[in-house]
N, C-alpha and C positions, 0 to 999 in steps of 0.2 A: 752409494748405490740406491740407498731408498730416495734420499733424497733426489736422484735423476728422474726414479721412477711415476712420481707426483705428482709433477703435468703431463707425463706420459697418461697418468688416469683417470686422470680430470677433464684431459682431452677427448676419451672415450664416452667420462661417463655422461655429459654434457647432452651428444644428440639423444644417447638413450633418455634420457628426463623429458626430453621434448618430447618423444615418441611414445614414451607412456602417458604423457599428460595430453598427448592427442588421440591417442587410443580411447581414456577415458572420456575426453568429449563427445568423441564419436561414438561409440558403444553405448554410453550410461544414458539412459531417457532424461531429459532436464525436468525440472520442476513444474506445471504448470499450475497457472491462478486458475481456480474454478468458480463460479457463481453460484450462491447458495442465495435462494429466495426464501424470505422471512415472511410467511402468511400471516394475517391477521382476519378476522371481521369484524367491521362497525357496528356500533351499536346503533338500535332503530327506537322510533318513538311513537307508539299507541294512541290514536285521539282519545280523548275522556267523552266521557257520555255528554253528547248533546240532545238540545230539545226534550229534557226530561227522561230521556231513555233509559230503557237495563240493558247493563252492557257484557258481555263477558270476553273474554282474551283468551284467544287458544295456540301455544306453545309448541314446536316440532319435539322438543325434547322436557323430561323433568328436572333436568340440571339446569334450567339457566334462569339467571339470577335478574331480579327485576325492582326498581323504584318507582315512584311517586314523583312526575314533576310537577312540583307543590312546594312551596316554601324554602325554607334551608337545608331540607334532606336530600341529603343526598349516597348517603347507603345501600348497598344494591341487598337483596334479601334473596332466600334460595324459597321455594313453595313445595318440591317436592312431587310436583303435581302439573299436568299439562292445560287444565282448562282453570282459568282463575274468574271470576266475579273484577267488574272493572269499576270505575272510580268517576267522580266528575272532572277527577286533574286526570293528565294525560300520564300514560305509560314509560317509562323507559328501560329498552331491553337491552340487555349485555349479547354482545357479540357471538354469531353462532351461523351456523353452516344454513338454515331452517331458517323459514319464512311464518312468520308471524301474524296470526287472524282478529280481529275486532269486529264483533258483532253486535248490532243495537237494535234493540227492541224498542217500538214506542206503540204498538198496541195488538191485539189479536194477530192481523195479519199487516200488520207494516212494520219491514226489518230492512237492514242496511247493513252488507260486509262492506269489508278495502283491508287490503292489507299494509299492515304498517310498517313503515318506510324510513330513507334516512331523513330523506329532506336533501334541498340542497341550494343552490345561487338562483337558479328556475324553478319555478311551478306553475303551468297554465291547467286552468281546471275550465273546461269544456263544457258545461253545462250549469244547471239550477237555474231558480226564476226567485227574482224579486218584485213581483206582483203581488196583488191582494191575497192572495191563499199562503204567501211563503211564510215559514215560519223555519227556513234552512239557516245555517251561520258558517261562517269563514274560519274556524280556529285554527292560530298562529300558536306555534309552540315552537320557544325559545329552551332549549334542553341544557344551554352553555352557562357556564360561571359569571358570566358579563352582561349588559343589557346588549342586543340587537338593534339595529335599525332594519327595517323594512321597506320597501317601498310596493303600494297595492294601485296596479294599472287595471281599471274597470273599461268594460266593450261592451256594447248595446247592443239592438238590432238599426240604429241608427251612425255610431259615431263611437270611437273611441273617444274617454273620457279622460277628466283629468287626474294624476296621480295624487294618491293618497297618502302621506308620511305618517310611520309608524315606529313607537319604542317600546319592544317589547323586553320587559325585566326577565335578566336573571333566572332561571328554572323555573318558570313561568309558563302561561299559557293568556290567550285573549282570546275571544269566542266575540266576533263581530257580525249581527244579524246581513243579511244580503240585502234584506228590503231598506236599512241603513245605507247600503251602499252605493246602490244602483234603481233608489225607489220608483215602484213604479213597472220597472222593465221586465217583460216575459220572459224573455232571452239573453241572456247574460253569458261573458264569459270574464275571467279572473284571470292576472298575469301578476304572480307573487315575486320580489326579487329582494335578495339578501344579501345587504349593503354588508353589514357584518355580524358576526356569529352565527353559533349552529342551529336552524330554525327548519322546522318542517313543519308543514301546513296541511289543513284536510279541509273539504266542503262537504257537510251532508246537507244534499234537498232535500227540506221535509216541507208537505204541503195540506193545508187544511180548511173547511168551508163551513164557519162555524163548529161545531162538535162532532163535525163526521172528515175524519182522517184520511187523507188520498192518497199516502204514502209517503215512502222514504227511502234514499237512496244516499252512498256515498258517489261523489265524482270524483274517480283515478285523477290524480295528478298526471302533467305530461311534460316531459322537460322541452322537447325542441320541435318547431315545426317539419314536416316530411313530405317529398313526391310522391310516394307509395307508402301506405301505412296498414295493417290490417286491426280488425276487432273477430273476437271470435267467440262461442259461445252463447251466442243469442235466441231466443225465445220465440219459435215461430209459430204457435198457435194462432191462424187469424180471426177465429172465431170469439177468439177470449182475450184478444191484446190488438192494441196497434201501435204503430212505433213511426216515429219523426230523428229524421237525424240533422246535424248543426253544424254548421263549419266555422272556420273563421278561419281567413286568408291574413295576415300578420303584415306583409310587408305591403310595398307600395304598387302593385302591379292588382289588375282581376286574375282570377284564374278560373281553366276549364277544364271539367273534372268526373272521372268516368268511372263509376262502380259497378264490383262486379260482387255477385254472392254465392256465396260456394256452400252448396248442398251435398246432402246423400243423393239428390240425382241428378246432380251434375253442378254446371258452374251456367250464370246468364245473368242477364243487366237487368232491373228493373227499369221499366217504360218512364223515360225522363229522364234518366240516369246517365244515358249515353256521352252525352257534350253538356255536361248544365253547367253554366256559367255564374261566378261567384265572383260579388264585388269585396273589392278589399278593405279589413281594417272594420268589419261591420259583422252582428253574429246574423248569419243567417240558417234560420229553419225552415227541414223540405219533408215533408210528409210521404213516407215511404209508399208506394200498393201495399194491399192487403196479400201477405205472405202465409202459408199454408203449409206449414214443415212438420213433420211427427219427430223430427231431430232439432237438434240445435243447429245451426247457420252460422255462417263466419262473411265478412266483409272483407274486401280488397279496397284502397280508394287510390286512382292514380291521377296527379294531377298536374302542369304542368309548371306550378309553384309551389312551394312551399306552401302548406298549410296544416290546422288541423279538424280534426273531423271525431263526433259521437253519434251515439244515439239515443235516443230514448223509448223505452218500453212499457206501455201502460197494459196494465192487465187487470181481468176481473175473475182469473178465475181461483177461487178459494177466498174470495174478498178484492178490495181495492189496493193496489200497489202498482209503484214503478221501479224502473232500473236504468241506470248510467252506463253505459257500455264505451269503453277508452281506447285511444291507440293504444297497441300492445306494443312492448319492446322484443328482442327476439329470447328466445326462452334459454335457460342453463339449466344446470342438474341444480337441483336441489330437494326439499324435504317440507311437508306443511301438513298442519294438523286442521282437520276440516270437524272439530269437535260432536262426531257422533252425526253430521251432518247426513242429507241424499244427495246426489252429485250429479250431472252428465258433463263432457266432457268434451271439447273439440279444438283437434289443432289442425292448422292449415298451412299451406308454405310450400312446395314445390319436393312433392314425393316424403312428406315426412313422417317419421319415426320414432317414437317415442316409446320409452319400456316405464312402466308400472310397477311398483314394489311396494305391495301393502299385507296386513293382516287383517284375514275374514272376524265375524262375528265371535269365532267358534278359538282366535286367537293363531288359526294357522296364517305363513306364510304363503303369500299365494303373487304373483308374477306374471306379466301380460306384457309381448310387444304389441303394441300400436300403430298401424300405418297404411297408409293411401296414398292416391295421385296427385289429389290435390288440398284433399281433406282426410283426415280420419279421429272416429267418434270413438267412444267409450262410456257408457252405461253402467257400471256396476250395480250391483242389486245389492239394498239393504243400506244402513248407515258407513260412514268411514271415519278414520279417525288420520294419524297416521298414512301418509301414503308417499312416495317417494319419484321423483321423475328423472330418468336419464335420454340426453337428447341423445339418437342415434344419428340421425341425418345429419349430413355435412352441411349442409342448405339451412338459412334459418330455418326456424319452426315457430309458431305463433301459437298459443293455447291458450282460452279460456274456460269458465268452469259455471254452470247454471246449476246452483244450489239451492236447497231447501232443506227448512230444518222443523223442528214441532211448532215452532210457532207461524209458518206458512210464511208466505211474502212471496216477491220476485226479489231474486238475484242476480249480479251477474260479477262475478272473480277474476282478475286475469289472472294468468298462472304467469308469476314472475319471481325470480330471484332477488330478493329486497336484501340480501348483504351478500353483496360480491366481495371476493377477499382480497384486501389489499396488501399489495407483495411491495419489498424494498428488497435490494441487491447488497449483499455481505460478498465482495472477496476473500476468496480462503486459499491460503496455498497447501496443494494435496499431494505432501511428501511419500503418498504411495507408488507413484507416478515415478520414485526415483529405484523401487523395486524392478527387478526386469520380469515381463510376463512372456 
C-alpha cells in the first residue's frame, strides 16, 4: 500500500514546489547592486616666495598637513595652526575640502594673492610684461616622484612664438624670469603644457624702475579658452586707478567681442566695447574708460570665438600697485581662510545667490544670504578669517574678492574651489533590499 502510495505523492508534491518557489520570486524584493562613490580630494601646491618676497600661506582648517617641494622630502607635517610663514621652495598641501591662500609681500605697499592650485595638462596665464621694468618670473612646479617635461608656448603683441622645451626634476621647482622669455615685450601671454607629470605653475608680475617699486601681482591661471567668460570683483575708483584689459584669441579665426559691466547701478557697455574686433593668435591691449564705482564691478565678455580675456588694474591709492584680474570658472561650495584680511566681495551670473558662513571678531557665528539680478556685493566690516561659501542659485555664479591686508596693495582673488573631489564608483550589493518594507 505504501508503496502504491509514492507516486501518488510525489505527483502532488511536484506543482506545489513550483508554486512556492514562484511565490517566492514574486514576493521576495531581489537584490540589487548599488553605487557607492569613494570621495577623495587632491592635493594642491603653494608657489614659494618669488622676487625676494615674504610670503605667508593661509590654511581653511588647522588639521592639514603640508611639505616642502625641495629636495627628497617628502613628509607631510601637521602645524597646528591656519596661517604658516612660507618658504622659497613651493608648498604642498594634503587634500581637503578648503581652498588654500599664498600671499607675497615685496614692499610697503606691493602684495600679490592667488590661490593655490592643482595644476594641470593646461595653463594659459593672461597677462604680465617682459619689458624693461619686469622683474616677474614663470615658476614651474613639478610636485611628482619623476622628472616632468614641459612644453612653454610664449605670445607677443605681434606673433605667437616659438615653443620652449622644459625638464623639470622631481619635487622640484624652476622659477624662469619673463624678460628671459619673451624679452623685450610689454604684452605677453603664457600657454604652459604637461607632457608628463604632475606640474602646476604660477606667474607673479612684479615690476620696477630703478629703486621705486610699481607693484605686484599674481596671474590666475586659465585652462580653456570661452565665448562667454566673466571676471568679478574689480576696483572701480577712477580717480586712483586705471585699468587695461588683454585678450588673446588662440585659434585661427578674428574675433568680435562685446563687454558688458555689471554694477550696483546697473549693467552697460563701455564706449568701444560694443563690436571690437580682435585679431588672432596676437596679445592684444585696450585701455578701459575711466570707471567711477564706490563698489566693486564685475565683467561679462561675449565673443564669437573662443578666446581669453584679463585685466589690469593700476592704482595709486595708498601707494603704487596693480592687480590681474582672470576668467573665472563657476563657483562651488567651499571654505577659505583670508588670514585676518579686509574683503569686499562680488558675484555675478544670472539672479545669484550665494550664503556666507563666518565668525565675527568677537568669535561669534554670524551667516548672510547674498543675492541679486544680475550682481550681488558683500562688504563686511572688520578683518576675516575663516569664511565659508554655499551656492544657492541653480544658474552658475561667478565671485570674486578685492582684498586688503596691513600691509596695503591692490588685490584681486577669485573665489574658486581649488580641490574638487574626486569620486570612483564601488559596486556593493545591499542585502537589505532582500528585507520586505
Amino acid at each position: 500500500m505504501t508503496r502504491r502510495l509514492q507516486p501518488l505523492l510525489l505527483t502532488l508534491r511536484a506543482p506545489l514546489v513550483i508554486a512556492v518557489a514562484i511565490a517566492i520570486a514574486t514576493l521576495v524584493p531581489q537584490a540589487k547592486s548599488h553605487i557607492v562613490l569613494n570621495g577623495s580630494y587632491p592635493a594642491v601646491v603653494c608657489p614659494g616666495a618669488l622676487s625676494g618676497a615674504n610670503e605667508t600661506i593661509t590654511l581653511p582648517s588647522s588639521s592639514i598637513s603640508t611639505r616642502l617641494v625641495a629636495g627628497s622630502t617628502t613628509t607631510l607635517k601637521s602645524h597646528k595652526a591656519t596661517v604658516l610663514p612660507g618658504s622659497s621652495a613651493p608648498t604642498f598641501v594634503s587634500g581637503n575640502s578648503g581652498a588654500e591662500i599664498a600671499l607675497e609681500t615685496l614692499s610697503g605697499t606691493s602684495t600679490a594673492a592667488t590661490v593655490c592650485n592643482v595644476g594641470g595638462a593646461d595653463q594659459w596665464f593672461i597677462g604680465g610684461s617682459a619689458g624693461v621694468t619686469s622683474q616677474g618670473a614663470l615658476q614651474i612646479i613639478n610636485s611628482g616622484l619623476s622628472d616632468s617635461i614641459v612644453q612653454l608656448f610664449p605670445y607677443s603683441s605681434k606673433v605667437a612664438l616659438a615653443p620652449i622645451s622644459l625638464t623639470i626634476k622631481a619635487n622640484s621647482a624652476r622659477n624662469i624670469p619673463l624678460a628671459s622669455i619673451v624679452p623685450g615685450e610689454e604684452s605677453i601671454a603664457l600657454h604652459v603644457v604637461t607632457e608628463s607629470g604632475r606640474v602646476t605653475s604660477f606667474l607673479l608680475d612684479h615690476r620696477k624702475n630703478g629703486l621705486h617699486d610699481l607693484g605686484s601681482s599674481f596671474v590666475t591661471g586659465v585652462e580653456t579658452p570661452a565665448t562667454k567668460s566673466y571676471i568679478a570683483g574689480l576696483y572701480g575708483n577712477a580717480s586712483k586707478s586705471s585699468s587695461l584689459m588683454r585678450f588673446l584669441v588662440p585659434g585661427n579665426v578674428n574675433a568680435t567681442v562685446h563687454v558688458s559691466i555689471y554694477s550696483g547701478g546697473g549693467t552697460f557697455t563701455p564706449v568701444g566695447f560694443d563690436s571690437l574686433s580682435l585679431a588672432h593668435q596676437k596679445v592684444i591691449d585696450v585701455p578701459l574708460p575711466k570707471i567711477s564705482l564706490s563698489t566693486p564691478y564685475g565683467i561679462e565678455v561675449d565673443s564669437d570665438q573662443p578666446l581669453f580675456a584679463s585685466i589690469l588694474t593700476r592704482s595709486t591709492a595708498g601707494g603704487t600697485d596693480f592687480a590681474w584680474g582672470s576668467q573665472l570658472p563657476a563657483m562651488s561650495n567651499f571654505k577659505i581662510n583670508l588670514g585676518g584680511a579686509a574683503a569686499q566681495f562680488l558675484f555675478i551670473g544670472q539672479s545669484p545667490v550665494v550664503k556666507a558662513d563666518w565668525r565675527d571678531q568677537k568669535g561669534k557665528a554670524q551667516s548672510l544670504v547674498i543675492s541679486g539680478d544680475t550682481q550681488a556685493a558683500w562688504h563686511p566690516q572688520g578683518a576675516l578669517n575663516a569664511v565659508t561659501f554655499t551656492v544657492i542659485s541653480k544658474k552658475p555664479v561667478y565671485g570674486g574678492a578685492l582684498i586688503s591686508n596691513s600691509a596695503g596693495g591692490l588685490n584681486y582673488l577669485p573665489l574658486i574651489a581649488n580641490q574638487l573631489v574626486s569620486r570612483t564608483q564601488t559596486p556593493v550589493a545591499d542585502l537589505r533590499t532582500l528585507a520586505r518594507r
